[in-house]
N, C-alpha and C positions, 0 to 999 in steps of 0.2 A: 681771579677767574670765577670763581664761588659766585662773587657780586653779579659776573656779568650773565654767566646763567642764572640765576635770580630773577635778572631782567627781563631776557629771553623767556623764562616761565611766567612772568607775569603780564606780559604783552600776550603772550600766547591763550591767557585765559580771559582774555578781551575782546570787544568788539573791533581792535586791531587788526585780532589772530584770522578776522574773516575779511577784512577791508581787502589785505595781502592777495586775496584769493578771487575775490570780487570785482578788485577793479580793474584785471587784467582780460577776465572774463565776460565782463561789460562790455571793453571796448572790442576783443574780437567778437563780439556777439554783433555789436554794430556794424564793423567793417564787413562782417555777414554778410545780415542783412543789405547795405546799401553792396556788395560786392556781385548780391545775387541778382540786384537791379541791372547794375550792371551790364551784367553777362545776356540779359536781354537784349542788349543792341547788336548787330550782328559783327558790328566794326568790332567787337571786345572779346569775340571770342577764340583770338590768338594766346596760347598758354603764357609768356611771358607778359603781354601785358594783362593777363586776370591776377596776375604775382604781384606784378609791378604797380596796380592799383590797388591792393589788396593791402601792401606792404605800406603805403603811401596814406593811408586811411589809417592804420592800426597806428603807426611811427609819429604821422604829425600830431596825433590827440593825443598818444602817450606825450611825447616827450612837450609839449604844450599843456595842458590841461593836470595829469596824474602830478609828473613833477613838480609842480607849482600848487594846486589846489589841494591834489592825496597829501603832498608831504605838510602842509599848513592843518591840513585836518590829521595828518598821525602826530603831529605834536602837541597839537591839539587835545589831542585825548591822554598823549603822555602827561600833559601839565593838569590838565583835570583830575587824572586816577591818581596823582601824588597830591593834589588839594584835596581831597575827598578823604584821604586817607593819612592826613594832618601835617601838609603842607611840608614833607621831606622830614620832620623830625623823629618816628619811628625810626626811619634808614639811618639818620644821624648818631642813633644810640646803639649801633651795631660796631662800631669803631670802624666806621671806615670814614675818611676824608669825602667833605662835599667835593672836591675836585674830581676825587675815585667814582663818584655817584656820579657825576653830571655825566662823567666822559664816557661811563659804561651806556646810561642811557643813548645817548648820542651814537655809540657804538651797535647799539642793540635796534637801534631805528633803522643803521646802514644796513645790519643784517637783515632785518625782514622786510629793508627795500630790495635788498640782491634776493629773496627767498621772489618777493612777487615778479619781480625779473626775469628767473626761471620760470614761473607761471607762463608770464607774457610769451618767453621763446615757444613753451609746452603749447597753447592755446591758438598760437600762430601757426604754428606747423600744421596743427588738426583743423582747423580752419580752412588752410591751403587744401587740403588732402578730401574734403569733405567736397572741396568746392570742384574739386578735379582742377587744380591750378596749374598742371604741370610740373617738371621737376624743380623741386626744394633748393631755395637758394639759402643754404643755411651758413653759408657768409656774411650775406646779408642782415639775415635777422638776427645769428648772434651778434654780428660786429655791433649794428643799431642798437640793440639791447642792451648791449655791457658798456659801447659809448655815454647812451643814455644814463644810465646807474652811474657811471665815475663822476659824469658831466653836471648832476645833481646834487652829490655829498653834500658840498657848500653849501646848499639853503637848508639841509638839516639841523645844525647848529645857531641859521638865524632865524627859522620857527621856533625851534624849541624855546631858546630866549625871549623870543616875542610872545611864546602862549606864557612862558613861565614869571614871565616878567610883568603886562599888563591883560593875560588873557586871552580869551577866543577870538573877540571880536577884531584886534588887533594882527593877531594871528592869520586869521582867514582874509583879513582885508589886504596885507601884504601880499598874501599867497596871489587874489585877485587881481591886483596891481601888476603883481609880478609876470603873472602870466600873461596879461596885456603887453606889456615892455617888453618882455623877452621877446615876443613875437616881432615887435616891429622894432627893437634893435637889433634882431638875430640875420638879417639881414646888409646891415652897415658896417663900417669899416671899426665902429667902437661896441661893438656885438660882447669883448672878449672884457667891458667894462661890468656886462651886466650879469650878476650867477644865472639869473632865470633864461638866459639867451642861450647860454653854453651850449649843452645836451639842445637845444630846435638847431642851433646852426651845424653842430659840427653830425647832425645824423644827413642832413640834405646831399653831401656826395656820398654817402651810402645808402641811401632808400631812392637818391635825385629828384628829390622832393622839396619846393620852395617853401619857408617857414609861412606862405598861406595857403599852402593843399596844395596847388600846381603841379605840375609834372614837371620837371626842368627840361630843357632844351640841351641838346650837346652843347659844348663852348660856355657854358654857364660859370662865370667867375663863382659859382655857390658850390659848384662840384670841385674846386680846390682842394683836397682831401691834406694839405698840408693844416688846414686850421685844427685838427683831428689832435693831433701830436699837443701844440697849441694848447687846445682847450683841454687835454687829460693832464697835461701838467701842472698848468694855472688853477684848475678846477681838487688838486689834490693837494696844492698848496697854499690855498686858504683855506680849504677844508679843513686842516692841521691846524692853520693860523686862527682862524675864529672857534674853533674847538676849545683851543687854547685858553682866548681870553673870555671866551662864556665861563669854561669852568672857572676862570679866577673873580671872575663877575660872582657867581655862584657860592665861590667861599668868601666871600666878602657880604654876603646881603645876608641882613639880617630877616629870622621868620619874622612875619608877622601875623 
């Protein structure tokens, strides 16, 4: 426990500690701004759909763009701040197992992805409220929220290997890829193939939102809400699975 707070305070004293905070507040800042456009047209100024486009704009760049690009950049900086700071073997002479290290790390990433999480709910609500959006669908944006968060664990453990292993550039190029893929496998029938697809497909029957911005249509095979179940189960059990064998990766390599 000691270790994994350890971690927690040292994330906390990085350009992480503000990332958390930043990139939830960017994107309600944009859904804003284009939300306020919006509302200029006269067709748009029914309360449920200023929600329902509001909701639609925050959920598809979250769980497209943060997921995939933030989580490549926060491992990013995790494999940097432990190279800079002599490549994990400080940590190693505290007696604790590189397996104990890796998993807390990985551990400590999920936590201050669920910390920006609550951000995003916090930011989205004041958003709505600022905008006069009408009454708070707070089904909604938790459910999207905490889907999103489970839906993504999985690719934390395969950044982290990929910054810790050949680097940023590696790291972030995945992240990039990923987020292309996920997009346009999130819509297919082999969607449940891809981690970066998870969190875009299974938030579309809670926000009704197509994995490219759309509005979905009633009758829409994407509002299915059975793939939900689905993807929090697959999505927590590789997350376990590749947690696993990173850290056995991880006691096995040698520093260099």
């Amino acid at each position: 426990m000691n270790a994994l707070q350890s971690e927690l305070l040292k994330y906390k004293r990085t350009f992480m500690g503000k990332l958390i905070v930043f990139f939830p507040v960017s994107f309600a800042a944009y859904a804003f701004i284009m939300q306020s456009t919006l509302m200029q047209n006269p067709l748009s100024q029914i309360n449920s759909w200023a929600w329902e486009s509001l909701l639609a704009l925050i959920f598809n760049w979250w769980s497209m763009m943060f997921l995939s690009i933030g989580f490549a950049l926060f491992a990013t900086l995790v494999a940097s701040q432990e190279k800079k700071a002599g490549n994990y073997r400080a940590l190693r002479t505290h007696n604790v197992s590189p397996m104990t290290i890796w998993i807390n790390k990985i551990i400590a990433m999920a936590v201050y992805s669920f910390i920006s999480t609550l951000v995003l709910i916090v930011v989205t609500i004041m958003t709505g409220l600022i905008l006069k959006a009408g009454p708070i669908p707070f089904g909604q944006i938790i459910g999207a929220s905490i889907v999103c968060w489970v839906g993504s664990l999985a690719i934390l453990p395969i950044q982290l290997w990929l910054a810790t292993w050949k680097g940023m550039f590696l790291s972030m190029g995945v992240g990039a890829l990923g987020m292309i893929f996920g997009v346009l496998a999130a819509s297919k029938p082999f969607w449940v193939a891809v981690p970066w697809s998870w969190a875009v497909r299974m938030v579309c029957p809670i926000i009704n939102i197509h994995p490219n911005g759309t509005i979905l249509e009633a009758g829409d095979p994407l509002l299915n809400t059975s793939v939900i179940p689905i993807g929090i189960v697959v999505s927590l059990v590789v997350f376990i699975v590749l947690t696993a064998l990173t850290a056995a990766w991880f006691n096995r390599r040698d520093d260099k």
